[in-house]
C-alpha positions in Angstrom: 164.0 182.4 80.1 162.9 180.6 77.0 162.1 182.4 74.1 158.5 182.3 72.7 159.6 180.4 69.6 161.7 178.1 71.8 158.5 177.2 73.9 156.0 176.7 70.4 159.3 174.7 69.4 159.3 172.0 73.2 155.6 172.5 72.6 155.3 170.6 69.2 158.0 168.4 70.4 156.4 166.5 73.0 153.0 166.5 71.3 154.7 164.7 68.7 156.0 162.4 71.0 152.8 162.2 73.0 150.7 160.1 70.5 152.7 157.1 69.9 153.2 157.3 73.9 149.7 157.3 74.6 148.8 154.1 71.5 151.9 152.2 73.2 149.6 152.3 77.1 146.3 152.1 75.4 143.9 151.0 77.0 145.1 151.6 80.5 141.1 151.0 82.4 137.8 149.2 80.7 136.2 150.7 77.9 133.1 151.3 77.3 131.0 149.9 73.9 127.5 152.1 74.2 124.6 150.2 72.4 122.1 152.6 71.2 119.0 149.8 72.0 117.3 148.0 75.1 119.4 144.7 75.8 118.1 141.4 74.2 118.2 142.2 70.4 120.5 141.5 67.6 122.9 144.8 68.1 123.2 143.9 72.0 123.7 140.2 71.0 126.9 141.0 68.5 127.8 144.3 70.6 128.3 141.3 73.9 129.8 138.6 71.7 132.1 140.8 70.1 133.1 142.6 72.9 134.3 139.4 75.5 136.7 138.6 72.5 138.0 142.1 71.6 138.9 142.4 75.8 140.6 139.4 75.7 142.4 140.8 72.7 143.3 144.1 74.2 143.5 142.8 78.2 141.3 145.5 79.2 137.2 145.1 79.4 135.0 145.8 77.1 131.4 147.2 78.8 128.9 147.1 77.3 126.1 149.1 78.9 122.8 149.8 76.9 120.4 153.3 75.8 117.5 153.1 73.2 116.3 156.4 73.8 115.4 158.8 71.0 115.9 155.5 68.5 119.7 155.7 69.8 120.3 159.4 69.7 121.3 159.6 72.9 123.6 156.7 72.7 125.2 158.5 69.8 125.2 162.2 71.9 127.0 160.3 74.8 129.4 158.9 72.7 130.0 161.7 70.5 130.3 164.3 73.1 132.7 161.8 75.4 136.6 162.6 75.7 138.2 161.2 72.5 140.6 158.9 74.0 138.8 155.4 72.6 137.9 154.4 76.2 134.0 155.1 74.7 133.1 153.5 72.0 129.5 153.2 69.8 127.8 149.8 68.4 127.5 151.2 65.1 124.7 150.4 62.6 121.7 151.6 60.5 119.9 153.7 62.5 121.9 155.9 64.1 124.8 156.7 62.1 122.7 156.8 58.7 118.9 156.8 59.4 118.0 159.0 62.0 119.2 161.9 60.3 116.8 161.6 58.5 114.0 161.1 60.3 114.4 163.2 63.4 114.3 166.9 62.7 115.6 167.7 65.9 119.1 165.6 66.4 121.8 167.0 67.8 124.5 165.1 66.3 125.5 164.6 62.7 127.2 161.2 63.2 129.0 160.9 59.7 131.0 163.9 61.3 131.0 163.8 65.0 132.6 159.8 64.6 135.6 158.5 63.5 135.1 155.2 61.9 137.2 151.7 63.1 135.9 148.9 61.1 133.0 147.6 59.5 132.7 144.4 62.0 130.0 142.2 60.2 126.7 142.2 58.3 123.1 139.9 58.7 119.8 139.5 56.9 116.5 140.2 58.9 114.0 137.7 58.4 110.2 138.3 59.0 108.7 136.3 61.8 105.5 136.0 63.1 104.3 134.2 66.1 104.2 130.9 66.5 100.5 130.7 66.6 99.6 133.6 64.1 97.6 132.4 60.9 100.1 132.9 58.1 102.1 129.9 57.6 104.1 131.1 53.9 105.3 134.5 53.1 102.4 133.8 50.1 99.5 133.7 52.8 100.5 136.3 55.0 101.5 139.0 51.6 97.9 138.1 50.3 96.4 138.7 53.7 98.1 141.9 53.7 97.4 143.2 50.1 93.3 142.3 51.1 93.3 143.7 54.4 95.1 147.7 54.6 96.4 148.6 57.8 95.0 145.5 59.5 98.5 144.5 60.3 100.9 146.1 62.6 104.7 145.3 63.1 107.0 146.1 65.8 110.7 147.2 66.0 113.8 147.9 67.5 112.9 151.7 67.3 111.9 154.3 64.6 114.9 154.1 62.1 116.0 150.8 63.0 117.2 148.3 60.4 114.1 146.5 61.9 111.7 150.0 60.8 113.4 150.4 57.6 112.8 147.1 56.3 109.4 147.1 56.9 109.3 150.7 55.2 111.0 149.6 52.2 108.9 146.3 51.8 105.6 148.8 52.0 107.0 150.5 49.5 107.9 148.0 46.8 104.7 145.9 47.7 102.3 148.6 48.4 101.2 147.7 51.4 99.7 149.2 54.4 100.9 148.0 57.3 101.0 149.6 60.9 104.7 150.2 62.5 104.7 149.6 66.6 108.1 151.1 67.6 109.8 150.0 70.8 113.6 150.5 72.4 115.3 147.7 71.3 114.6 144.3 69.6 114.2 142.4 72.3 111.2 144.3 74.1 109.6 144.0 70.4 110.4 140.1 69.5 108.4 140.0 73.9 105.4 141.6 72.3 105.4 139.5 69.4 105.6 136.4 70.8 102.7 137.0 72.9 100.6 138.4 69.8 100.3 142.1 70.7 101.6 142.3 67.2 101.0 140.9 64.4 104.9 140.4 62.4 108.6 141.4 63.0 111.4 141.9 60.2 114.5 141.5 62.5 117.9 140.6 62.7 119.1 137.0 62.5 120.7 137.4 65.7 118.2 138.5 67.5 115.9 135.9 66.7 117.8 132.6 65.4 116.8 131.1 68.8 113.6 132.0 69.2 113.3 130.4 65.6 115.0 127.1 66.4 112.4 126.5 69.8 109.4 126.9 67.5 108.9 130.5 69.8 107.8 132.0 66.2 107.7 131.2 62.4 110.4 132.7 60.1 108.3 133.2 56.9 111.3 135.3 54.8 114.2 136.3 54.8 115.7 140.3 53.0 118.7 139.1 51.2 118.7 138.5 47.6 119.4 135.2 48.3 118.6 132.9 50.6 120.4 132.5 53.4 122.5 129.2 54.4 121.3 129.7 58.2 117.7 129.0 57.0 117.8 127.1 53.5 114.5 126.5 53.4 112.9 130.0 54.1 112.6 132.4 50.4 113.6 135.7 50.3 111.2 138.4 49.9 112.3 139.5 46.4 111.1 135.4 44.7 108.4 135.7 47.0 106.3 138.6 44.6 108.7 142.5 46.6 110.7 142.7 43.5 114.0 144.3 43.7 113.7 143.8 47.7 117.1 143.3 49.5 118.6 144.7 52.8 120.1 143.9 55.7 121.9 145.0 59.1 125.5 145.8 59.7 127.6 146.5 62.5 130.5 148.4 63.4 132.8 150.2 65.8 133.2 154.2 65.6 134.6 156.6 67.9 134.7 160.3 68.8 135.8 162.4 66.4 139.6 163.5 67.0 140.3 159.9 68.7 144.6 159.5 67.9 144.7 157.4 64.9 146.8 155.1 66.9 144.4 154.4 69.5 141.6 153.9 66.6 144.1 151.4 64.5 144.9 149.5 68.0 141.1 149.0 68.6 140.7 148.1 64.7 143.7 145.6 65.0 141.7 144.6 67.9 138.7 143.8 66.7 139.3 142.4 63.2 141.8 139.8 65.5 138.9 139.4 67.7 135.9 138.6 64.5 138.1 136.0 62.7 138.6 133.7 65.9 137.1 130.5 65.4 134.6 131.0 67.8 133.4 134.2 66.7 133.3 133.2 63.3 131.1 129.7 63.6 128.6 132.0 66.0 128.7 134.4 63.0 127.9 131.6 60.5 125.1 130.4 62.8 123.1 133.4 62.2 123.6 133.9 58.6 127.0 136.8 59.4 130.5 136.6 58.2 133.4 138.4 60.0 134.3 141.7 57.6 136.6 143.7 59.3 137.1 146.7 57.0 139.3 149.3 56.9 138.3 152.9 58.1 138.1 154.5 54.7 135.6 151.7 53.8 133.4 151.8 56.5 133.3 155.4 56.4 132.3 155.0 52.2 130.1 152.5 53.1 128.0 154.2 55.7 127.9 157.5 53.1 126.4 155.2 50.5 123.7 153.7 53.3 123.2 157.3 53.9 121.7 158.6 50.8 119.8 155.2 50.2 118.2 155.4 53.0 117.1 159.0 52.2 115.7 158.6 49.3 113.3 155.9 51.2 112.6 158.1 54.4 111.6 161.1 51.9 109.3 158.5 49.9 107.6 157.7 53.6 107.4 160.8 55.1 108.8 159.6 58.2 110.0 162.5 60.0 110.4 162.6 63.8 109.9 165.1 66.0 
């Protein structure tokens, strides 16, 4: 009969063993890439392109399956709360992992702890667009419209704490403007509502919009980088256009339930920086305005800390709080 040291002893022995094992036969079935907003916007559209490229990469699928409730907090629940195995894994960016915390007094999960980070998979300006028929032709016109009328004006987004939101917030803030924020579940049921003049501008991703630019569908009046962006030379930023000191922008990435084997997190990292600096992936990247980034874990998770407490200091400067 073995000895209760003896069985700690096979114990720690085989669970040594077990997690190069399981990294070797990772992924064994589809995984699943949970996007925390409707389908149609510029998270689903990098979440879908990214994720045909990182299953070809891996030989497995990549799902993608879509939930904007609660601005993405369910998303992140699900995800958090799923077995940590890396067969679930979140679209990272903005508002869930370093917004919403913020904002909702009531979330359940504290996603700089309940995720382990993969990699930082690409970043994108917004641009402000309004439809194709609205009045404001310039970012001059429409800022001067908006300075002389308060609260005329309201905007739509991908959901309260959205990059989309934030933007907006943040350009209220430095222009002291009053505008009125719309929220919907994604980008895509937003851009629908703009396009038919239900509302009145958009700050949103390049992605999400790029086409709808190109077809004339609405008017790209600015752009949030600091400069301007090679995907639409001719549009200004916001900061030379009179919001001084204005710059943002959205990021993606890949994080996984806390506890995930390292392995399994460094084979879906390996993964998907492969997958990002394909040819393909990288002239689609280029098109609207992204490069490929691919970061290490450490960074991403340094990087989402800093976007933390930035974003703080504007939600407490808003008073933006959810229930």
């Amino acid at each position: 009969m073995l000895t209760r040291r003896l069985v700690h002893a096979v114990v720690i022995a085989t669970l040594a063993g077990l997690a190069p094992a399981v990294a070797q036969e990772f992924p064994e079935r589809p995984i699943k890439l949970m996007v925390p907003y409707a389908a149609g916007g510029g998270t689903d559209a990098i979440a879908r392109l990214v994720a045909q490229a990182v299953s070809e990469k891996l030989g497995q699928t990549m799902v993608v399956e879509n939930n904007g409730t609660a601005g993405g907090n369910l998303a992140s629940q699900i995800v958090a709360t799923s077995p940590a195995d890396g067969y679930t894994v979140l679209m990272a960016n903005q508002g869930p992992m370093v917004v919403n915390p913020h904002i909702f007094k009531n979330i359940k999960v504290d996603p700089l702890q309940a995720f382990e980070p993969v990699t930082l998979l690409t970043s994108a300006p917004l641009v402000l667009v309004v439809p194709a028929k609205s009045q404001f032709n310039t970012i001059a016109d429409f800022l001067d419209f908006v300075k002389k009328n308060p609260a005329k004006l309201s905007y739509g987004s991908a959901g309260n704490g959205s990059a989309s939101h934030l933007a907006a917030v943040l350009m209220a803030q430095l222009g002291n403007l009053d505008i009125t924020h719309v929220p919907y579940r994604g980008a895509g049921p937003a851009l629908n509502d703009l396009v038919s003049g239900q509302t009145d501008f958009m700050i949103t991703t390049m992605p999400s919009v790029s086409g709808l630019v190109a077809a004339g569908t609405v008017k790209a009046l600015a752009v949030t980088t600091e400069k301007r962006t090679k995907a639409l030379p001719n549009v200004p930023t916001l900061a030379e256009s009179g919001i001084k000191n204005y710059e943002t922008g959205a990021w993606y990435g890949f994080v996984v339930p806390k506890g995930t084997p390292p392995e399994v997190v460094a084979k879906l990292r390996t993964a998907s920086v492969d997958a990002i600096n394909s040819p393909l992936i990288r002239e689609r990247f280029a098109n609207e305005g992204a490069e490929p980034i691919g970061s290490t874990a450490e960074d991403f998770r340094k990087m989402m800390v800093e976007e933390s407490a930035r974003w703080a200091d504007v939600v407490k400067k808003s008073s933006t709080i959810i229930n």
